[in-house]
Backbone as CSV, one residue per row, in Angstrom:
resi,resn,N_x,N_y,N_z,CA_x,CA_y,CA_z,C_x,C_y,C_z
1,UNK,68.377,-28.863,-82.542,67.927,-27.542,-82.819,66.773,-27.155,-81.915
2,UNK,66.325,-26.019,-82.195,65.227,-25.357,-81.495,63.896,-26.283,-81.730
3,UNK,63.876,-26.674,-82.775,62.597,-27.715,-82.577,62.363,-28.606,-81.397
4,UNK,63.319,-29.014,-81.230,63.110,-29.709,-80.318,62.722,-29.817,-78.686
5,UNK,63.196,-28.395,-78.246,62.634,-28.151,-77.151,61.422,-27.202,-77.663
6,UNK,60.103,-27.575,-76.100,58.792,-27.117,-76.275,58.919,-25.895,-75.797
7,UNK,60.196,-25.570,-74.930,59.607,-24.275,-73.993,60.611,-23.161,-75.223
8,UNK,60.985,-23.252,-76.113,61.687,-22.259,-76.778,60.501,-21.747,-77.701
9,UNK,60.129,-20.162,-77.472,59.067,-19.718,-78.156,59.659,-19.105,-79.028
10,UNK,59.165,-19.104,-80.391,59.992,-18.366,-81.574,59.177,-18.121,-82.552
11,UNK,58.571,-16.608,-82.515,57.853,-15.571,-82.711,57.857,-15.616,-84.526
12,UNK,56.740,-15.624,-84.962,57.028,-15.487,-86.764,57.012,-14.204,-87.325
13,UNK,57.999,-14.576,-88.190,58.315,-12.838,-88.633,57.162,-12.258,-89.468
14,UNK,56.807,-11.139,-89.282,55.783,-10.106,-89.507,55.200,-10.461,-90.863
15,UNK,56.568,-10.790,-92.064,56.159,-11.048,-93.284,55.576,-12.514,-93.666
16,UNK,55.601,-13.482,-92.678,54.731,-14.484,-92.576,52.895,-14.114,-92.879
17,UNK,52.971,-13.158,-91.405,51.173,-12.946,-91.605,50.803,-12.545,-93.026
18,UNK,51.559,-11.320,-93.826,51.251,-11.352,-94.975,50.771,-12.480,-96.319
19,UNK,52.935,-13.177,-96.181,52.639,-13.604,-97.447,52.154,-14.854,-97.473
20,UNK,51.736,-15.540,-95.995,51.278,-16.898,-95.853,49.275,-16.766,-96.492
21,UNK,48.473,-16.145,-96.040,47.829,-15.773,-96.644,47.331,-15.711,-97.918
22,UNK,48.277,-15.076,-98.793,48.202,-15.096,-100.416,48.680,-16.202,-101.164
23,UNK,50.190,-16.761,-100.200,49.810,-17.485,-100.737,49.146,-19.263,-101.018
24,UNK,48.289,-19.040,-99.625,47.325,-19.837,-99.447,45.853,-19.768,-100.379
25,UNK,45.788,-18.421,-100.924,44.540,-18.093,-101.371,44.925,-17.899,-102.722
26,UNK,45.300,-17.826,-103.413,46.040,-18.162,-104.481,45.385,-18.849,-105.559
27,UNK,45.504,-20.299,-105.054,44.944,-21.533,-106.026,43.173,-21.461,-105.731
28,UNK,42.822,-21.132,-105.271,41.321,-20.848,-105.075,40.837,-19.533,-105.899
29,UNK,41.729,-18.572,-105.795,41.417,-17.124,-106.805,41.739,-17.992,-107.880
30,UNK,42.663,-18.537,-107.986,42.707,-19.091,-110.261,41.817,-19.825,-110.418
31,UNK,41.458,-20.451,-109.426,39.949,-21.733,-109.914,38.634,-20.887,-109.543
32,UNK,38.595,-20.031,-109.372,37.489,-18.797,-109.086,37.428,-18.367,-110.818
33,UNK,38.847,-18.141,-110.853,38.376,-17.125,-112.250,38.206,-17.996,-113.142
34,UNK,39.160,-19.068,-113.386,38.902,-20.211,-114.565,37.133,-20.973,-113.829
35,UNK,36.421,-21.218,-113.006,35.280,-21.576,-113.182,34.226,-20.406,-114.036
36,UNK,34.452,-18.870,-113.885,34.021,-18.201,-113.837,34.191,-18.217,-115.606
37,UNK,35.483,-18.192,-116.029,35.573,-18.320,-117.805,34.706,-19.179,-117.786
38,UNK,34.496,-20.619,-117.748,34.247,-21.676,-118.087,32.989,-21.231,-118.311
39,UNK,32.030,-20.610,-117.379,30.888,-20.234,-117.539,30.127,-20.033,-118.078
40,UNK,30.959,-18.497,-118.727,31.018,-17.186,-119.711,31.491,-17.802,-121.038
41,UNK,32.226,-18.730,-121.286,32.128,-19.537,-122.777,31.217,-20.610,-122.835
42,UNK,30.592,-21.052,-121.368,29.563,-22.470,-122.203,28.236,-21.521,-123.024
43,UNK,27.847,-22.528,-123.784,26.633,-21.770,-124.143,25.195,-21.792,-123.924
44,UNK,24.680,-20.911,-123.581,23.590,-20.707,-122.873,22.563,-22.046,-123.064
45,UNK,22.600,-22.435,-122.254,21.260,-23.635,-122.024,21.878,-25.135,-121.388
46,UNK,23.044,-24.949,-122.194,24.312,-26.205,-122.120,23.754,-26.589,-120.454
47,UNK,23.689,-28.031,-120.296,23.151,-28.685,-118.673,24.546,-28.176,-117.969
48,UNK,26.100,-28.204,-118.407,27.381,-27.730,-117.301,27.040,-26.150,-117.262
49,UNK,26.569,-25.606,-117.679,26.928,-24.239,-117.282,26.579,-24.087,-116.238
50,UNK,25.345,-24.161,-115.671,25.000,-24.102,-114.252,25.868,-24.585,-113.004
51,UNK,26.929,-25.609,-113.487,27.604,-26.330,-112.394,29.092,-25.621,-112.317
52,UNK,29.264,-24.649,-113.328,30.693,-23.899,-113.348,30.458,-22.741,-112.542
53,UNK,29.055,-21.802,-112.787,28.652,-20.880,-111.651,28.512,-21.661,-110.233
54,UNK,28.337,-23.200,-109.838,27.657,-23.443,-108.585,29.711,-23.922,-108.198
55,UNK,30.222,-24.019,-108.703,31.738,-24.333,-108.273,32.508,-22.837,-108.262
56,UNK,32.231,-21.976,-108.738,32.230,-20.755,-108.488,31.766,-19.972,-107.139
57,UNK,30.690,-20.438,-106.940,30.550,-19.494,-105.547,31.231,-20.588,-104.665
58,UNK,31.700,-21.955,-104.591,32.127,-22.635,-103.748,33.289,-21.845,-103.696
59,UNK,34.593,-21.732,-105.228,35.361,-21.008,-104.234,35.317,-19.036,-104.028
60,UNK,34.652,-18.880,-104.483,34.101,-17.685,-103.885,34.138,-18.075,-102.333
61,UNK,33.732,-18.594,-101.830,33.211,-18.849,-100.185,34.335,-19.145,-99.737
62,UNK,35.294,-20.252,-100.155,36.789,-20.384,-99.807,37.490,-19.118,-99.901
63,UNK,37.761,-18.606,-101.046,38.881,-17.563,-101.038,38.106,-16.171,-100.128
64,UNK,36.943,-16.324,-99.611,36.636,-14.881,-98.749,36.965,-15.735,-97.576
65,UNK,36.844,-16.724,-97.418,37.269,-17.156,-95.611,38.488,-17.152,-95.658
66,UNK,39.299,-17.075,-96.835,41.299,-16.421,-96.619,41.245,-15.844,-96.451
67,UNK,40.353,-14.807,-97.057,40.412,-13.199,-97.004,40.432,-12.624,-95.776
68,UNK,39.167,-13.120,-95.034,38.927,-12.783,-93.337,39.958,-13.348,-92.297
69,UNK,40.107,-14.062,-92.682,41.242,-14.920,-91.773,42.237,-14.287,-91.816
70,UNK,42.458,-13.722,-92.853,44.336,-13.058,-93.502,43.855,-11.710,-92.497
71,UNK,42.688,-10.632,-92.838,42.362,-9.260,-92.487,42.307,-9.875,-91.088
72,UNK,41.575,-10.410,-90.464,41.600,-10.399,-88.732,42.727,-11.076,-87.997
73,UNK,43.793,-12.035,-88.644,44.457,-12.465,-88.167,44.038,-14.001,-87.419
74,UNK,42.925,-14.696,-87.440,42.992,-15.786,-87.186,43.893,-16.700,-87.703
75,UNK,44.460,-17.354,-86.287,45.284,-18.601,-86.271,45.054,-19.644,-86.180
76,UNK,44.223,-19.607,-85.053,43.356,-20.827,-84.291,41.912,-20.565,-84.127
77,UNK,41.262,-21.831,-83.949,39.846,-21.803,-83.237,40.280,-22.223,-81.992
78,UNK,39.578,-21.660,-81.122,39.064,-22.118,-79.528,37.470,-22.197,-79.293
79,UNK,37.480,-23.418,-79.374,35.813,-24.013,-78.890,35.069,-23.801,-77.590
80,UNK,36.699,-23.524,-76.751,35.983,-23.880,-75.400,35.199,-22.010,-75.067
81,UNK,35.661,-21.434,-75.661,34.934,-20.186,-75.402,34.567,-19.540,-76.479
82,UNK,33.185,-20.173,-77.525,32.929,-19.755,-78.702,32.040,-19.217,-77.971
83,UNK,31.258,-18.748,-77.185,30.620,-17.364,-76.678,30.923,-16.216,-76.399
84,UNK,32.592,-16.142,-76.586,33.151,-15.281,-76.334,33.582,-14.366,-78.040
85,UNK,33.396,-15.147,-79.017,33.408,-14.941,-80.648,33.309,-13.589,-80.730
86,UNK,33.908,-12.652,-81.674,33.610,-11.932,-82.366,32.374,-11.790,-83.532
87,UNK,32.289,-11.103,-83.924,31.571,-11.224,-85.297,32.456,-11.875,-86.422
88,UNK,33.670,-11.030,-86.720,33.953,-11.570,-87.371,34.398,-12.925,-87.471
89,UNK,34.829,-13.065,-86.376,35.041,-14.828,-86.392,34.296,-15.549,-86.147
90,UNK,32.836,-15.265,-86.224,31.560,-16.004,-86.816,31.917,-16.481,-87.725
91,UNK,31.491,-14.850,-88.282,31.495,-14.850,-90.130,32.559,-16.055,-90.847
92,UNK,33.607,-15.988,-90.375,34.750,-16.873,-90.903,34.161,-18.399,-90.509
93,UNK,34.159,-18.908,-89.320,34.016,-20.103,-89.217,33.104,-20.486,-90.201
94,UNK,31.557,-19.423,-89.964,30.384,-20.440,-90.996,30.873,-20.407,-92.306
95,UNK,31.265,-19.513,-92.878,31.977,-19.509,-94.554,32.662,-20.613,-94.093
């Protein structure tokens, strides 16, 4: 098959960029919101509550670097010309 040769280029269909995205970001939005319950039912003082908000912004920080990645279209990093960066693909790498 086509795998096998390197020089056959074969273009991904449009609905890739979409639904690869979501559903990459997916399991990070449900553990966003279930840290976020977990939170909002411990009760105030409890020593875990603090650690369900601090696993919360972790994936907070994950599911916005899908987010940017999905909106700008990053595929790849290229190192050899990170002076050449956008902003936004700052923003993404350090998240």
């Amino acid at each position: 098959g086509a795998y096998r040769s390197q020089d056959v280029m074969n273009p991904l269909h449009a609905s890739f960029w979409l639904s690869a995205p979501i559903i990459t970001a997916l399991p990070f939005w449900f553990r966003l919101q279930q840290c976020l319950r977990r939170y909002h039912d411990t009760a105030y003082g409890h020593p875990s509550r603090k650690f369900h908000l601090v696993n919360a912004v972790k994936y907070l920080g994950i599911f916005s670097s899908q987010v940017i990645a999905a909106v700008f279209n990053f595929t790849s990093v290229d190192f050899a010309h990170i002076s050449d960066w956008d902003t936004p693909r700052k923003i993404w790498f350090g998240v």
